[in-house]
C-alpha positions as CSV (number, residue, x, y, z in Angstrom):
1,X,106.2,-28.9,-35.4
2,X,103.8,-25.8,-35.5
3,X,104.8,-23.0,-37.6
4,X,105.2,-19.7,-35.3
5,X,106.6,-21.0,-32.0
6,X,109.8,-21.6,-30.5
7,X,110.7,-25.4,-31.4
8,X,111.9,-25.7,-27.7
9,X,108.8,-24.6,-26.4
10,X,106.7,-27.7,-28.5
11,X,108.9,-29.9,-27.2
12,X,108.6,-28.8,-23.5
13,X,104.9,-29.1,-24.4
14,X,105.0,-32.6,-25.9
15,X,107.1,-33.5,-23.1
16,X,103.8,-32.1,-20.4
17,X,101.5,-33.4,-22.4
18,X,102.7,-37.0,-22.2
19,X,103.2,-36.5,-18.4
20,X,99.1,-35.1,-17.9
21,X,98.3,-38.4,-20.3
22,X,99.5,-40.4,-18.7
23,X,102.3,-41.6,-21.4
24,X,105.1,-40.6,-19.0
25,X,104.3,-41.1,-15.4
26,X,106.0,-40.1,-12.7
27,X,109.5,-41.2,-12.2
28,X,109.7,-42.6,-15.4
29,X,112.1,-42.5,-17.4
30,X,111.8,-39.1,-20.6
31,X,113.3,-39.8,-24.3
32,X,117.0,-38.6,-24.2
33,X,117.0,-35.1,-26.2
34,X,119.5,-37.0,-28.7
35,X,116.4,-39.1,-29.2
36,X,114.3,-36.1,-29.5
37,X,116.3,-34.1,-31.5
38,X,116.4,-37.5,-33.9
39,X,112.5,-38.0,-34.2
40,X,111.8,-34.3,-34.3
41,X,114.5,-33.7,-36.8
42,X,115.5,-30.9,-34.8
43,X,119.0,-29.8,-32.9
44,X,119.8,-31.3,-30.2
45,X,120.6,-27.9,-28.6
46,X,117.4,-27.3,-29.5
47,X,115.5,-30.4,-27.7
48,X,118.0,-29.9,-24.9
49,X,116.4,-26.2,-24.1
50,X,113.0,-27.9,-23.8
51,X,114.3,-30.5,-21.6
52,X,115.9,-27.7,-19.5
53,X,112.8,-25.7,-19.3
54,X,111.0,-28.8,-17.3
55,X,114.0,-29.0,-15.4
56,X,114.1,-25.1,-14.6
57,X,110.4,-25.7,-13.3
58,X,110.7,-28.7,-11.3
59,X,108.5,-31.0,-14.1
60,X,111.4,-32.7,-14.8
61,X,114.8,-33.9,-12.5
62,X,118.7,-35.3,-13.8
63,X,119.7,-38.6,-12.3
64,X,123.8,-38.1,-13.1
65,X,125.0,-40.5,-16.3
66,X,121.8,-41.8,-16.5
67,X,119.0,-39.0,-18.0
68,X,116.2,-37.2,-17.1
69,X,113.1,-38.3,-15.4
70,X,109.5,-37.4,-13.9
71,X,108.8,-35.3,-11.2
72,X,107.1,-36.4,-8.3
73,X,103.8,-34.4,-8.1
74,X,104.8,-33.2,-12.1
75,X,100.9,-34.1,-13.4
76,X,98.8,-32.1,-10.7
77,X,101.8,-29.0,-10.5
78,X,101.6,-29.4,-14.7
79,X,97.2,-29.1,-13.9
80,X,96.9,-26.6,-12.1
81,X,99.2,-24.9,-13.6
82,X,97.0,-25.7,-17.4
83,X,93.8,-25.2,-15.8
84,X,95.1,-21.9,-14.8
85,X,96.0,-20.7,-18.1
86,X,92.4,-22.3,-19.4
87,X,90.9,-19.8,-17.4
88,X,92.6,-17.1,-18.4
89,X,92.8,-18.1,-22.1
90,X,89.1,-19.3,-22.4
91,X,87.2,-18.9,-19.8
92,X,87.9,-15.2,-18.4
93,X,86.7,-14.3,-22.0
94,X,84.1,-16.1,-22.3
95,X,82.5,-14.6,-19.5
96,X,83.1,-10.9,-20.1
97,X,81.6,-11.5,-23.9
98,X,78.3,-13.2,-22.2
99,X,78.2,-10.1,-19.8
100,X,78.3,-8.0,-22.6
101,X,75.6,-9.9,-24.5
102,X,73.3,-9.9,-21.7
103,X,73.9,-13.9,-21.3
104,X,73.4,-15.0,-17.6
105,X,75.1,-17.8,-15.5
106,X,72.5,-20.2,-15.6
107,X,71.9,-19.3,-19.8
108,X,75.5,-19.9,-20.7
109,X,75.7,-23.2,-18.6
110,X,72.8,-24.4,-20.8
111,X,74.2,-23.7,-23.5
112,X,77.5,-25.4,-23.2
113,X,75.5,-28.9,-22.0
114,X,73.8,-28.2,-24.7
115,X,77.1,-28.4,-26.9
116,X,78.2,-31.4,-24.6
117,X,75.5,-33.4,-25.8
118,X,75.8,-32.8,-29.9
């Protein structure tokens, strides 16, 4: 676990990441959070609030007495939703520094092939 943010929050995150991997597809079955809580070494409150989050955002559903499971439609809502935040994280930035340095369109796509192929 990363120093700095909410525990629950890198286990909601784990939990997404697994799902846009692949590791947990959709309807499939997701680690109880007494499981969690276990291999993290964390509360289970604690893993339960993550589980909740996915829940609160449709990621994740409850199938009474039996646990939580996958979405339908969780991976492409979860990329959209990451590709989203990419933009606004990376990409937005990156652009208003290269307007700044005079870098054009067709410059700065050069020179991230050119980082693709090192």
């Amino acid at each position: 676990m990363e120093e700095g943010r909410p525990i629950f929050l890198q286990i909601a995150e784990l939990l997404e990441n697994s799902i846009l991997d692949g590791a947990l597809p959709e309807e499939s079955q997701v680690p109880s959070t007494n499981e969690l809580a276990a291999f993290h070494r964390i509360n289970p409150a604690t893993a339960a609030k993550g589980v909740n989050k996915l829940v609160d955002d449709g990621t994740l559903y409850k199938k009474r007495g039996i646990g939580m499971f996958v979405s339908p439609g969780a991976r492409a809502k979860l990329r959209g939703r990451r590709r989203d935040e990419f933009a606004r994280q990376y990409v937005r930035p990156l652009l208003v520094e290269a307007r700044k340095l005079g870098i054009d369109p067709a410059e700065l796509k050069n020179m991230i092939d050119g980082w693709e192929e090192s």
